[in-house]
TIKOLLUM-8164 format. One record per residue: residue in three letters; x, y, z of N, C-alpha, C in turn. Coordinates in steps of 0.05 Angstrom, whole numbers, plus 5000, padded with zeros to 4 digits. Layout:
N
alaXYZXYZXYZ
...
END
This chain:
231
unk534744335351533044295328534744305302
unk533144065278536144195262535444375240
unk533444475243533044815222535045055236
unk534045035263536245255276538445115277
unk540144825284543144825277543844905240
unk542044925231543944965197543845275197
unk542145415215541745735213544045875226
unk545545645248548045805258550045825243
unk550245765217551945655192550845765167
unk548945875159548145935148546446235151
unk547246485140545346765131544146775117
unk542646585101539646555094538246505115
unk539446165129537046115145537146285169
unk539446425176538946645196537146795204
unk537646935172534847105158532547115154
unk532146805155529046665150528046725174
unk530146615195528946545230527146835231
unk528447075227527247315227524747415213
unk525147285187523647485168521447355162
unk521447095162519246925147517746815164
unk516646885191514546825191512346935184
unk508846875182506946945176506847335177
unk506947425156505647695159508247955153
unk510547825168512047985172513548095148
unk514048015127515148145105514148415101
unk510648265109509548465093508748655116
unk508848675144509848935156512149035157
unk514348955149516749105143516649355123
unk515249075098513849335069513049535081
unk510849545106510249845110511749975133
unk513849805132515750075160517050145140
unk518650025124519750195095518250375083
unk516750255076514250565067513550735074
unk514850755103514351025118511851015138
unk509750845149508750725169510950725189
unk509450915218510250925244509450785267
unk507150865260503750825281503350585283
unk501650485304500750135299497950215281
unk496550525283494550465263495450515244
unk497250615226497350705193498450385196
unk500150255204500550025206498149785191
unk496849795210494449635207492649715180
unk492550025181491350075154493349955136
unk495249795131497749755104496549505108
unk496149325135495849075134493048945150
unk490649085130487949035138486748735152
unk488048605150486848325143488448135166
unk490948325182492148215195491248335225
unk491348155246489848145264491648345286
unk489548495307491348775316493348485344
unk493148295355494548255363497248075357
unk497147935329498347885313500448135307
unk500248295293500448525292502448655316
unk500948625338503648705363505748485370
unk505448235360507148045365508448135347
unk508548115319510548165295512248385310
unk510548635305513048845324514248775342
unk513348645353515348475387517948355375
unk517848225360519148075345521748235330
unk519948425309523148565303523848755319
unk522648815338524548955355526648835376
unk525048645378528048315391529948315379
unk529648365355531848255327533048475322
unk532248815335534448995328533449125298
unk530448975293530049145266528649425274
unk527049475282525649645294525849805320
unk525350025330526150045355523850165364
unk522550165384520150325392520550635420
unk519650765401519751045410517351305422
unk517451365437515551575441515651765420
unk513451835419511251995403511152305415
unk509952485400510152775410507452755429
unk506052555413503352555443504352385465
unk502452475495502052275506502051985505
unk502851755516501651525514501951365486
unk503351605470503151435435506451385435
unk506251155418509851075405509251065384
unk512851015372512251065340514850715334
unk514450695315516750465307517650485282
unk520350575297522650675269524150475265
unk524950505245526750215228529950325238
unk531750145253534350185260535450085229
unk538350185238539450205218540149835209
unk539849685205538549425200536449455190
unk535049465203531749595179532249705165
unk533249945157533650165132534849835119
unk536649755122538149585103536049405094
unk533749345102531949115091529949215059
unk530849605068529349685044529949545019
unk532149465006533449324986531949034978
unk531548934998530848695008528248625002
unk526448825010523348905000523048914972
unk525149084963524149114938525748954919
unk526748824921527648594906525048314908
unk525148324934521648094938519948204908
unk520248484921517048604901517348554875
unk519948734868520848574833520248254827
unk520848104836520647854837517747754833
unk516647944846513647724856512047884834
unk512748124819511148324799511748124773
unk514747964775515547844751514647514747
unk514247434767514547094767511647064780
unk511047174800507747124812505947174800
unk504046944793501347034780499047174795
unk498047294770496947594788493947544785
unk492747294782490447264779489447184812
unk490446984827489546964849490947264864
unk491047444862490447744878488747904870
unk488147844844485547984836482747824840
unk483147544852480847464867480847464895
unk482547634903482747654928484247994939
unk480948154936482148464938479948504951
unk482048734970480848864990481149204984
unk478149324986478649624971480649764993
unk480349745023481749955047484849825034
unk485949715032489449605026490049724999
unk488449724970488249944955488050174945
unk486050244967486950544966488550694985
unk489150505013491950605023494350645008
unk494250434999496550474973496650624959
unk495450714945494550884921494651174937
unk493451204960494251494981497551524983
unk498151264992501151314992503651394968
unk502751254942504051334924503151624906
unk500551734912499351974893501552164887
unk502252284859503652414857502452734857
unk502552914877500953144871501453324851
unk503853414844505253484826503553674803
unk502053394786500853584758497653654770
unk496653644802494653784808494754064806
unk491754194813492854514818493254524842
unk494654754849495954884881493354984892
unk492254734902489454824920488654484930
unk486354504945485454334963483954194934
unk484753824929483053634910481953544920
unk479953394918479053204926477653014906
unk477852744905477752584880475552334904
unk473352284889471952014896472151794875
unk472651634900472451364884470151174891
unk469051054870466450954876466950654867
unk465950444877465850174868463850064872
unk461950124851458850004854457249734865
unk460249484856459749264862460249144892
unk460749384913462049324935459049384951
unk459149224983457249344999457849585003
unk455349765015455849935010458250145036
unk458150015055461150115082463050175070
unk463849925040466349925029466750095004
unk463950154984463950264966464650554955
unk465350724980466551054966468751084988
unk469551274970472651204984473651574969
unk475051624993475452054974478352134987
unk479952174964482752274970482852574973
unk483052614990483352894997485553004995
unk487353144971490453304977491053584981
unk491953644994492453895011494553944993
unk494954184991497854314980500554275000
unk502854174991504654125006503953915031
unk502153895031500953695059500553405045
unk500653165067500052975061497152895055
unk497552635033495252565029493152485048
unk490952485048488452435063486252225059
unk486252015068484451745048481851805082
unk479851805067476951755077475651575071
unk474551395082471551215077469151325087
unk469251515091466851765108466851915091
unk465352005083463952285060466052605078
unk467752595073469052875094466953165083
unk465053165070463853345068464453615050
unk466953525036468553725015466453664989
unk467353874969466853924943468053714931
unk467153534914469253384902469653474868
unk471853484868472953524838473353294816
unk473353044821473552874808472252664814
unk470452524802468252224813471852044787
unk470351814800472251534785470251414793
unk468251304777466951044781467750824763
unk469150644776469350314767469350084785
unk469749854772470249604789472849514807
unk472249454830475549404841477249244830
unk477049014820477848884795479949054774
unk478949254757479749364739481949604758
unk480949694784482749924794485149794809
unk484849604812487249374823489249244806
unk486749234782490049204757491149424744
unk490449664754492049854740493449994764
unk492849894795494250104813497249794808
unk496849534802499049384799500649274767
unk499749514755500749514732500349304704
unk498449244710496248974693495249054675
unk493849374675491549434663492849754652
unk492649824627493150114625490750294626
unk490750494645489450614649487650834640
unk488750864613487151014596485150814578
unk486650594567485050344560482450264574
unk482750304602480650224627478750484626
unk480050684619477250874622476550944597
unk476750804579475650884563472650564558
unk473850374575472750164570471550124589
unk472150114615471350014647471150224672
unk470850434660471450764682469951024670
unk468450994693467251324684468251534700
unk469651724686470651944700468452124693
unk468852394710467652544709468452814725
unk469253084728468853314732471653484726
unk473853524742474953694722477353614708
unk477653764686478253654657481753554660
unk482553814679484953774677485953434693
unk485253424723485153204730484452944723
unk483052904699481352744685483852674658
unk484852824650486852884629490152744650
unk490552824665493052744681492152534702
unk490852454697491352254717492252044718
unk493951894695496151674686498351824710
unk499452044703500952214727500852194748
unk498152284758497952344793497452044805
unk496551894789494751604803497251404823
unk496651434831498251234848499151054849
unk501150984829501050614821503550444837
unk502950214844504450074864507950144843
unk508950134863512450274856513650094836
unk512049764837513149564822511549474801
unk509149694791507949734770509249714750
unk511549784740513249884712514749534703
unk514949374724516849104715513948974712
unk515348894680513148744666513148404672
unk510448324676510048024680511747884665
unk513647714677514647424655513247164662
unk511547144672509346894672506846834670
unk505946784660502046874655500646864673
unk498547094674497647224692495546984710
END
């Protein structure tokens, strides 16, 4: 074929053979991100189908990116990035710079899904300027059905974050009610966030969290590189 004769001659198209088909960039993004599991997996990449999904892994583990490993449970594996993978982290985030600078950001804001948002937003939370105790923050999106519409970060002290679509039955310390629209441009750096709640967000309960939350909020890592193309 002559795509694969120019790829024997070429480490782009090498690269491509690997990396570019459908989906897979963007499961790499979450083995870099620290995704093990085929489910936190799937939670990173909602929309992508669970056997799709095991092909991709098939794939870079052919290629030496991935390696698949037992788990402390029974029956469970985990898929760690070989040292080839660690090297793709660079690689990711140069895509991401790129696509935060030159991609218009209007067809992703007509095309949002709340579970891939607030995974994200679980993954980046900074706990830091919380208090040293159990938070819990709801998020509400009025304009969503309602399966998709509340959503409650639960952070533990020293423990990892906790994303629910189930009412976990805690006290909550902080409501956020707005539109997914508006929480999508500020978890991708579109929208400033104090601007939005003062205009498109109703917060509500305690003061300090309400006050820091530019801090704790979770914003995609490639939030800070400003657009050079209109949105």
């Amino acid at each position: 074929m002559e795509t694969q004769s120019y790829g024997q001659f070429c480490p782009v198209a090498m690269a491509a053979e690997v990396l570019c088909n459908r989906w897979t960039m963007i499961v790499v993004r979450e083995l870099v991100a620290g995704s093990t599991r085929f489910n936190e997996l799937r939670r990173g990449v909602p929309r992508m189908s669970p056997a799709l999904l095991s092909k991709r892994l098939k794939e870079l583990e052919e290629a030496g990116v991935i390696s698949r490993v037992r788990a402390g449970e029974p029956g469970v594996h985990e898929y760690r990035l070989t040292e080839a993978g660690r090297d793709l982290r660079r690689v990711v985030e140069a895509v991401g710079v790129w696509g935060q600078r030159w991609v218009q950001s209007q067809p992703s804001l007509r095309n949002l899904d709340p579970s891939l948002l607030m995974w994200d937003m679980r993954r980046n939370l900074n706990p830091a300027p919380m208090p040293d105790r159990r938070c819990v923050i709801h998020f509400l999106y009025p304009e969503l059905q309602p399966a998709k519409r509340h959503w409650w970060l639960v952070v533990e002290p020293g423990e990892e974050v906790d994303l629910c679509s189930v009412d976990p039955g805690l006290d909550v310390d902080l409501y956020v009610v707005t539109d997914l629209r508006t929480m999508t441009a500020i978890w991708m750096g579109l929208a400033d966030p104090d601007e939005a709640a003062a205009e498109r967000m109703q917060i509500t309960g305690h003061d300090g969290l309400a006050r820091s939350m530019r801090t704790w909020l979770g914003l995609s890592p490639f939030a800070a590189e400003k657009k050079r193309v209109a949105g």
